[in-house]
C-alpha positions as CSV (number, residue, x, y, z in Angstrom):
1,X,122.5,108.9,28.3
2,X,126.3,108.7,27.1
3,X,127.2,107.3,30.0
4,X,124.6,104.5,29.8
5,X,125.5,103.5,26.5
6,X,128.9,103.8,27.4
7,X,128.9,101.3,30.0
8,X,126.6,98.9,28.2
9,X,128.7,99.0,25.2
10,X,131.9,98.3,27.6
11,X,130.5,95.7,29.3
12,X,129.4,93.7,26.4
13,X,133.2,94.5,24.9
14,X,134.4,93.1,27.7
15,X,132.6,89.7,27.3
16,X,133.3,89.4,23.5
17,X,136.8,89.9,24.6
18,X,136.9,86.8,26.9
19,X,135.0,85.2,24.4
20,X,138.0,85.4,22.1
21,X,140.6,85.1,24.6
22,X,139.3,81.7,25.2
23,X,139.2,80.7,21.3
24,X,142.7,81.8,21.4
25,X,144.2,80.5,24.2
26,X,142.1,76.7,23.8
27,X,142.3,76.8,20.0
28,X,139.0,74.5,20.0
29,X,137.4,72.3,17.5
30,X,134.8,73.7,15.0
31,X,131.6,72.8,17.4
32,X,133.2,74.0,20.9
33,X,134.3,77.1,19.0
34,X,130.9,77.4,18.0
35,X,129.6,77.1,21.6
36,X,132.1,79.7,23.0
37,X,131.2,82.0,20.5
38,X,127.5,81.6,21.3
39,X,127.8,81.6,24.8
40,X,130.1,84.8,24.0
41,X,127.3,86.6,22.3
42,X,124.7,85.7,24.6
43,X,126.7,86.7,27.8
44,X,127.4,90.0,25.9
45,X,123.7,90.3,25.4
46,X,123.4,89.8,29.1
47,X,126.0,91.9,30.1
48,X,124.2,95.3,28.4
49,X,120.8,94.3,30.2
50,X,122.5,94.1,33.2
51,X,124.4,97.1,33.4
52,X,121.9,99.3,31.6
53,X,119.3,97.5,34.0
54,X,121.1,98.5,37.3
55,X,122.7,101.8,35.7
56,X,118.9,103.0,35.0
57,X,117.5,101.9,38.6
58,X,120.2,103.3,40.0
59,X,119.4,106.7,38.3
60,X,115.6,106.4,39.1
61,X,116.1,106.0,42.7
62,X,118.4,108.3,43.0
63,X,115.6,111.4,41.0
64,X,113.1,109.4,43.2
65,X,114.7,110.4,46.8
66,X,115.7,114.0,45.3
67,X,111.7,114.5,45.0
68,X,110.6,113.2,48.3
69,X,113.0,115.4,50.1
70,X,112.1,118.2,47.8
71,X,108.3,117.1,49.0
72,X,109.0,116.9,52.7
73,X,110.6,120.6,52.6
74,X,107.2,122.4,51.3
75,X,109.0,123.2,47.6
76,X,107.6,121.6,44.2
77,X,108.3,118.0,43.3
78,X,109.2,118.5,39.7
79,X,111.6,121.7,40.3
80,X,112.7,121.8,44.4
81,X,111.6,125.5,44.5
82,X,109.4,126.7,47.6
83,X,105.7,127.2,46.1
Protein backbone atom coordinates (compact mmCIF):
# COMPACT_ATOMS: atom_id res chain seq x y z
CA UNK A 1 0.00 0.00 0.00
CA UNK A 2 3.18 2.33 0.65
CA UNK A 3 4.31 1.56 -2.44
CA UNK A 4 1.15 2.61 -4.29
CA UNK A 5 0.93 5.83 -2.73
CA UNK A 6 4.40 6.24 -3.18
CA UNK A 7 4.31 6.05 -6.78
CA UNK A 8 1.12 8.03 -7.19
CA UNK A 9 2.30 10.72 -5.13
CA UNK A 10 5.72 10.70 -7.31
CA UNK A 11 4.15 10.67 -10.36
CA UNK A 12 1.93 13.57 -9.70
CA UNK A 13 5.24 15.46 -8.19
CA UNK A 14 6.77 14.89 -11.14
CA UNK A 15 4.06 16.72 -13.31
CA UNK A 16 3.73 19.66 -10.89
CA UNK A 17 7.35 19.95 -11.35
CA UNK A 18 7.20 20.36 -15.17
CA UNK A 19 4.35 22.40 -14.62
CA UNK A 20 6.67 24.89 -12.93
CA UNK A 21 9.61 24.35 -14.94
CA UNK A 22 7.62 25.67 -17.79
CA UNK A 23 6.38 28.88 -15.76
CA UNK A 24 9.91 29.46 -15.08
CA UNK A 25 11.62 28.88 -18.07
CA UNK A 26 8.59 30.87 -20.40
CA UNK A 27 7.90 33.40 -17.76
CA UNK A 28 4.20 33.72 -19.28
CA UNK A 29 1.51 36.21 -19.16
CA UNK A 30 -1.16 36.05 -16.34
CA UNK A 31 -3.83 33.85 -18.63
CA UNK A 32 -1.18 31.29 -20.18
CA UNK A 33 0.26 31.03 -16.65
CA UNK A 34 -3.13 30.31 -15.67
CA UNK A 35 -3.46 27.56 -18.42
CA UNK A 36 -0.17 25.81 -17.45
CA UNK A 37 -1.02 25.76 -14.13
CA UNK A 38 -4.32 24.08 -14.90
CA UNK A 39 -3.23 21.80 -17.34
CA UNK A 40 -0.38 21.17 -14.50
CA UNK A 41 -2.97 20.15 -12.01
CA UNK A 42 -5.03 18.17 -14.15
CA UNK A 43 -2.16 16.17 -15.70
CA UNK A 44 -1.08 15.57 -11.96
CA UNK A 45 -4.53 14.34 -11.35
CA UNK A 46 -4.03 12.12 -14.26
CA UNK A 47 -0.83 10.95 -13.54
CA UNK A 48 -2.01 9.35 -9.87
CA UNK A 49 -5.05 7.56 -11.77
CA UNK A 50 -2.74 6.22 -14.01
CA UNK A 51 -0.10 4.86 -12.04
CA UNK A 52 -2.33 3.70 -9.18
CA UNK A 53 -4.62 2.38 -12.08
CA UNK A 54 -1.84 0.12 -13.71
CA UNK A 55 0.08 -0.36 -10.26
CA UNK A 56 -3.31 -2.07 -8.78
CA UNK A 57 -3.98 -4.20 -12.08
CA UNK A 58 -0.73 -5.11 -12.04
CA UNK A 59 -1.06 -6.45 -8.40
CA UNK A 60 -4.41 -8.17 -9.09
CA UNK A 61 -3.22 -10.21 -11.94
CA UNK A 62 -0.41 -10.99 -10.48
CA UNK A 63 -2.70 -12.64 -6.88
CA UNK A 64 -4.95 -13.76 -9.81
CA UNK A 65 -2.34 -16.27 -11.64
CA UNK A 66 -0.83 -17.22 -7.93
CA UNK A 67 -4.46 -18.75 -7.28
CA UNK A 68 -5.06 -20.56 -10.58
CA UNK A 69 -1.81 -22.31 -10.20
CA UNK A 70 -2.42 -22.84 -6.64
CA UNK A 71 -5.96 -24.39 -8.13
CA UNK A 72 -4.41 -26.47 -10.90
CA UNK A 73 -1.97 -28.22 -8.21
CA UNK A 74 -5.02 -29.74 -5.89
CA UNK A 75 -4.05 -27.15 -2.81
CA UNK A 76 -6.60 -24.26 -1.51
CA UNK A 77 -7.12 -21.11 -3.56
CA UNK A 78 -7.01 -18.66 -0.68
CA UNK A 79 -3.82 -20.23 1.14
CA UNK A 80 -1.77 -22.69 -1.71
CA UNK A 81 -1.83 -25.54 0.94
CA UNK A 82 -2.72 -29.18 -0.25
CA UNK A 83 -6.41 -29.79 1.19
Amino acid sequence: MGRLALFSLGSAAAVLALATVLLAVLKPGPVVGLVIVLAGVAGAIAAMGLVSTRMTRRALDDSADDEQSAGEQGGDPGTGSPR
